[in-house]
TORMI-598899 format. One line per 10 residues: for each residue x, y, z of C-alpha. Coordinates in nm, 3 decimals. Each point is the difference from the previous one (the first is absolute). Layout:
% residues N
X:Y:Z  ...
This chain:
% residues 288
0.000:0.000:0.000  0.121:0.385:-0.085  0.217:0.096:0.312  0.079:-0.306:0.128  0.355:-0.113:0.049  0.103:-0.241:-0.256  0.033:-0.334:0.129  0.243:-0.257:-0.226  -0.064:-0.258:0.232  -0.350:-0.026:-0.125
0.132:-0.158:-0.294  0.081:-0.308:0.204  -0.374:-0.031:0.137  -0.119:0.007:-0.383  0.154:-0.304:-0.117  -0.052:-0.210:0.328  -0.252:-0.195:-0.120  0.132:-0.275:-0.274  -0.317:0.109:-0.262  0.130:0.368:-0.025
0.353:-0.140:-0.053  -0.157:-0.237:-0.231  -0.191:0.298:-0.195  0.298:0.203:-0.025  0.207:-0.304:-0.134  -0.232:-0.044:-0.286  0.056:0.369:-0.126  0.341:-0.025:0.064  0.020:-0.308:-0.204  -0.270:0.204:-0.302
0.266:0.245:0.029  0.282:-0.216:-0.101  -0.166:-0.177:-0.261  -0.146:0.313:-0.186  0.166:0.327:0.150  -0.124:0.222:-0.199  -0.403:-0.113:0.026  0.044:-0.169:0.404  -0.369:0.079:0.015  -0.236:-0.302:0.179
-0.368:-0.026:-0.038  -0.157:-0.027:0.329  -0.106:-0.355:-0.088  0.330:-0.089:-0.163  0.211:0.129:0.341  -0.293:-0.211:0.192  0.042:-0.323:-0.233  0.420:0.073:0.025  -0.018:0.060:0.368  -0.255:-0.327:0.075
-0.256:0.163:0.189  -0.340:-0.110:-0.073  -0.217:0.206:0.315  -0.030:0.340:-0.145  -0.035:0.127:0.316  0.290:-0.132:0.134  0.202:0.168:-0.263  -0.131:0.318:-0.035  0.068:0.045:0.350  0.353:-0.056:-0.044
0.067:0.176:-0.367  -0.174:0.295:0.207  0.216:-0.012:0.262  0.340:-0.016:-0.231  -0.110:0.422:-0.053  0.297:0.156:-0.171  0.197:-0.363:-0.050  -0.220:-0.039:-0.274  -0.113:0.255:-0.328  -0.346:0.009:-0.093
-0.156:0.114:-0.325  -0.299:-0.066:-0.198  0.226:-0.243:-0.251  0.097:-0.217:0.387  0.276:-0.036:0.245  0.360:0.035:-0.027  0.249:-0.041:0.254  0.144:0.378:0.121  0.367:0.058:0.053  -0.037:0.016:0.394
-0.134:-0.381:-0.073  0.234:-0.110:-0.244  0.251:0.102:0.295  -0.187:-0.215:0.239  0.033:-0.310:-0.240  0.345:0.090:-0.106  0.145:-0.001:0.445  -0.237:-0.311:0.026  0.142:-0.193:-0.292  0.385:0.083:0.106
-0.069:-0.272:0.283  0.119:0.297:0.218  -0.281:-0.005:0.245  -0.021:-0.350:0.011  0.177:-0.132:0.373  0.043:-0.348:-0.078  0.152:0.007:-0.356  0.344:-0.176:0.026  0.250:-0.073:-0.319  0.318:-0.177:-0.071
0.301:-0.039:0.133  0.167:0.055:-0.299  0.404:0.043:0.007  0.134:0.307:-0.078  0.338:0.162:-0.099  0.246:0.134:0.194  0.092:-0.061:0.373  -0.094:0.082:0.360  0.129:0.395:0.104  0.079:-0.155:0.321
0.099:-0.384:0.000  0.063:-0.045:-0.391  -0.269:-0.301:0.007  -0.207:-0.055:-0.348  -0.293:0.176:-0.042  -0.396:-0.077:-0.066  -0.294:0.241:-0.029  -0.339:-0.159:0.182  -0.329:0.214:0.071  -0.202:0.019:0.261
-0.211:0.186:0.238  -0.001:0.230:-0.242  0.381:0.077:-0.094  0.275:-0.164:-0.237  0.329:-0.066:0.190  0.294:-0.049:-0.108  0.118:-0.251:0.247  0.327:-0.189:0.093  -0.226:-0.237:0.191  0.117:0.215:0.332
-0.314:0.281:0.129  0.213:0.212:0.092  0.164:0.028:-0.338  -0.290:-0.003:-0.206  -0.063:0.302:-0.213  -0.325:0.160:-0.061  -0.145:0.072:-0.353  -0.279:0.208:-0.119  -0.113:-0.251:-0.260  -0.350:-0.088:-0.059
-0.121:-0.387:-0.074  -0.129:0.163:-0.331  0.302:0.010:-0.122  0.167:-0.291:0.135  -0.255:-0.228:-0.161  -0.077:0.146:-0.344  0.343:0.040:-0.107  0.200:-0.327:-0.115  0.255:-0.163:0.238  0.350:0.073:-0.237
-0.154:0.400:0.000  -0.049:0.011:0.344  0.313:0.117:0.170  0.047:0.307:-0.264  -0.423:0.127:0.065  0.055:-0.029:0.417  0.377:0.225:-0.057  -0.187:0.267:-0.210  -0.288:0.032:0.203  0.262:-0.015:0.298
0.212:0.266:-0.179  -0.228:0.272:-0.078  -0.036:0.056:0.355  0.317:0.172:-0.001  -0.109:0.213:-0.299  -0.365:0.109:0.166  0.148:0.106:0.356  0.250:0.238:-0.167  -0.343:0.147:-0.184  -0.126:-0.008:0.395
-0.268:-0.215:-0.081  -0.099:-0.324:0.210  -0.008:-0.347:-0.202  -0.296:-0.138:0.190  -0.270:0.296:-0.032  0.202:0.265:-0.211  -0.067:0.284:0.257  0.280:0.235:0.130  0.343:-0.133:0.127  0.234:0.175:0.197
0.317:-0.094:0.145  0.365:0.030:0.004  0.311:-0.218:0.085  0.039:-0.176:0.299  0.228:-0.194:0.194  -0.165:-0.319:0.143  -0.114:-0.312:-0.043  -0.285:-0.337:0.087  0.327:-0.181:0.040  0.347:0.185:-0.072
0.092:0.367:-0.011  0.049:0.125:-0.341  -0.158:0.314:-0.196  -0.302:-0.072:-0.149  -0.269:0.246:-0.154  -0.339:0.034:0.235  -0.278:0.146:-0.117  -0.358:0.064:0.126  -0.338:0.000:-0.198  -0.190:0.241:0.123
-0.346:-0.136:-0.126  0.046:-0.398:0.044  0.255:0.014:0.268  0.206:-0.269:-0.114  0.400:0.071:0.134  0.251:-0.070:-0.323  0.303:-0.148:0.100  0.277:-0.052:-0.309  0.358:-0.020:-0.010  0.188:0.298:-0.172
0.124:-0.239:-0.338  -0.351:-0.126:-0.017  -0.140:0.371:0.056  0.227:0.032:-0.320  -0.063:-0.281:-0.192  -0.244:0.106:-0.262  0.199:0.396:-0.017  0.087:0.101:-0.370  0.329:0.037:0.069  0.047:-0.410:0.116
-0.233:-0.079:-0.264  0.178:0.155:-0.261  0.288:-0.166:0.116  -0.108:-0.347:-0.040  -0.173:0.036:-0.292  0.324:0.090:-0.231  0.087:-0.324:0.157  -0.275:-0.147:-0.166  -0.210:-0.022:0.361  -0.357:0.109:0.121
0.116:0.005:0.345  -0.397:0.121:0.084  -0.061:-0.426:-0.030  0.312:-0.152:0.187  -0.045:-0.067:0.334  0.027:0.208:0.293  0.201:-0.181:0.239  0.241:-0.126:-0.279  0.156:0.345:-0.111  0.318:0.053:0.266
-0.108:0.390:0.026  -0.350:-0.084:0.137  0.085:-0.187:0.291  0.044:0.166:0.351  0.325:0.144:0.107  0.090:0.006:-0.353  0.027:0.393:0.010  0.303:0.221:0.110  -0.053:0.292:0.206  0.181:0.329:-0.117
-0.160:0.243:0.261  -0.218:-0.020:0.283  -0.058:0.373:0.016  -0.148:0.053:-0.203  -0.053:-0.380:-0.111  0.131:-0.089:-0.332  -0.008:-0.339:-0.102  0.239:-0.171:-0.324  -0.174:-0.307:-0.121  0.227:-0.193:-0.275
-0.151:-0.181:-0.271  0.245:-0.230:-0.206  -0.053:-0.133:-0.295  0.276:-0.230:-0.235  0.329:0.268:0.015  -0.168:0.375:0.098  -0.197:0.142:0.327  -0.254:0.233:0.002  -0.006:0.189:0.355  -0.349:0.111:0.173
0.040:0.274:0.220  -0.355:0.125:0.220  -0.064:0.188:0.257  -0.248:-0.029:0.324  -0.332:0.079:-0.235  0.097:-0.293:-0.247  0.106:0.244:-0.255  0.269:-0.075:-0.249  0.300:0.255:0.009  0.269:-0.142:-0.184
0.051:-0.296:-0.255  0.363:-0.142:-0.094  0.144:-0.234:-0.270  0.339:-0.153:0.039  0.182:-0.291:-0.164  0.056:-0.264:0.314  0.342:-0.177:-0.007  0.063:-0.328:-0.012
């Protein structure tokens, strides 16, 4: 209603019932099929959705309000609903989704084990086998299951490695609202510097090592690719430069921070400051 505060959880109360998700399903899937006519006929979206008491499902097509468009020639699913579908279908929201173990390259940060990547409760690892090594991964089950096995490894590291990329653009990777943060010296389990930044809208607290932070920079990808390498799809936690520790200090006060990326015979030198910001960029020919 006009003046009221709007409430996104509201969303959520919408598509409790399994008939409403079931409605908006079926003009999610006329959308796919035909995008440019996704229009159902009421009986058509009735027949599609199984629904045979008409009062049953009038109730909850009514209820769907702005989820669904309207008009004279039927229903189409809105963008606010095609959302809905879209965080359903990632398996996101789902608790008791679980995939793999699948091995994966590269080795522990902290005991040099071989590695796997598992899901569950809701997060890929990256696991030694250890807990208290495992690493976190923002990676949906979406992904993880539509894409094939040998493909896999390079999807998770560019999803992984934009991360980088959208916190220098202060934006947060789960809910794209403001991020602000800076450099900081710290740690779940060792001290080393390490970018944290804050969304302000979701609240979620980013945590990322400086080379990581770096990763996906135009100056590193430049770099590799007159190598012949999209560094945006290797792994993380296989480049030397993105693992902890792997930065030198130059100052402290102000705090500047040299992180070296080497690549067959030459070095390209990061230098940032507190913010994040890059100040400097090097080339030099490493000796043998």
């Amino acid at each position: 209603m006009e003046g009221e505060e709007p409430d996104p959880t509201r969303v959520f109360d919408l598509v409790s019932d399994s008939t409403r998700m079931g409605i908006l399903r079926a003009l999610a899937d006329a959308y796919s099929e035909e995008p440019t006519d996704p229009w159902l006929e009421y009986t058509e979206l009735q027949e599609a959705v199984g629904i045979r008491d008409n009062g049953n499902f009038n109730y909850h097509l009514e209820q769907l309000g702005d989820l669904v468009v309207k008009e004279p020639t039927g229903y189409m699913i809105s963008r606010i609903g095609m959302g809905v579908v879209s965080a359903v279908s990632s398996g996101a929201l789902d608790p008791e989704r679980t995939w793999g173990p699948i091995d994966a390259p590269g080795a522990c940060y902290h005991c040099e084990d071989s590695l796997q990547l598992h899901y569950e409760d809701g997060i890929l690892r990256l696991t030694c086998g250890r807990d208290e090594h495992a690493i976190p991964l923002s990676v949906p089950p979406s992904l993880l299951e539509s894409h094939p096995e040998d493909e896999l490894i390079e999807r998770i590291a560019f999803l992984e490695n934009r991360w980088g990329a959208l916190l220098r653009q202060n934006i947060c990777s789960e809910c794209h609202g403001r991020v602000d943060g800076e450099i900081e010296l710290g740690g779940a389990r060792s001290e080393h510097y390490h970018y944290h930044g804050h969304c302000h809208r979701c609240g979620f607290q980013h945590g990322i090592p400086v080379g990581m932070y770096l990763v996906s920079h135009p100056a590193v990808t430049s770099f590799f690719y007159e190598r012949g390498v999209d560094v945006r799809t290797v792994p993380f936690w296989t480049l030397e430069f993105c693992k902890p520790h792997s930065e030198t200090v130059l100052c402290t006060d102000p705090l500047r921070l040299r992180v070296d990326v080497t690549r067959e015979n030459e070095t390209l030198s990061i230098t940032l400051d507190r913010a994040g910001t890059v100040t400097a960029t090097e080339r030099a020919q490493t000796t043998a």
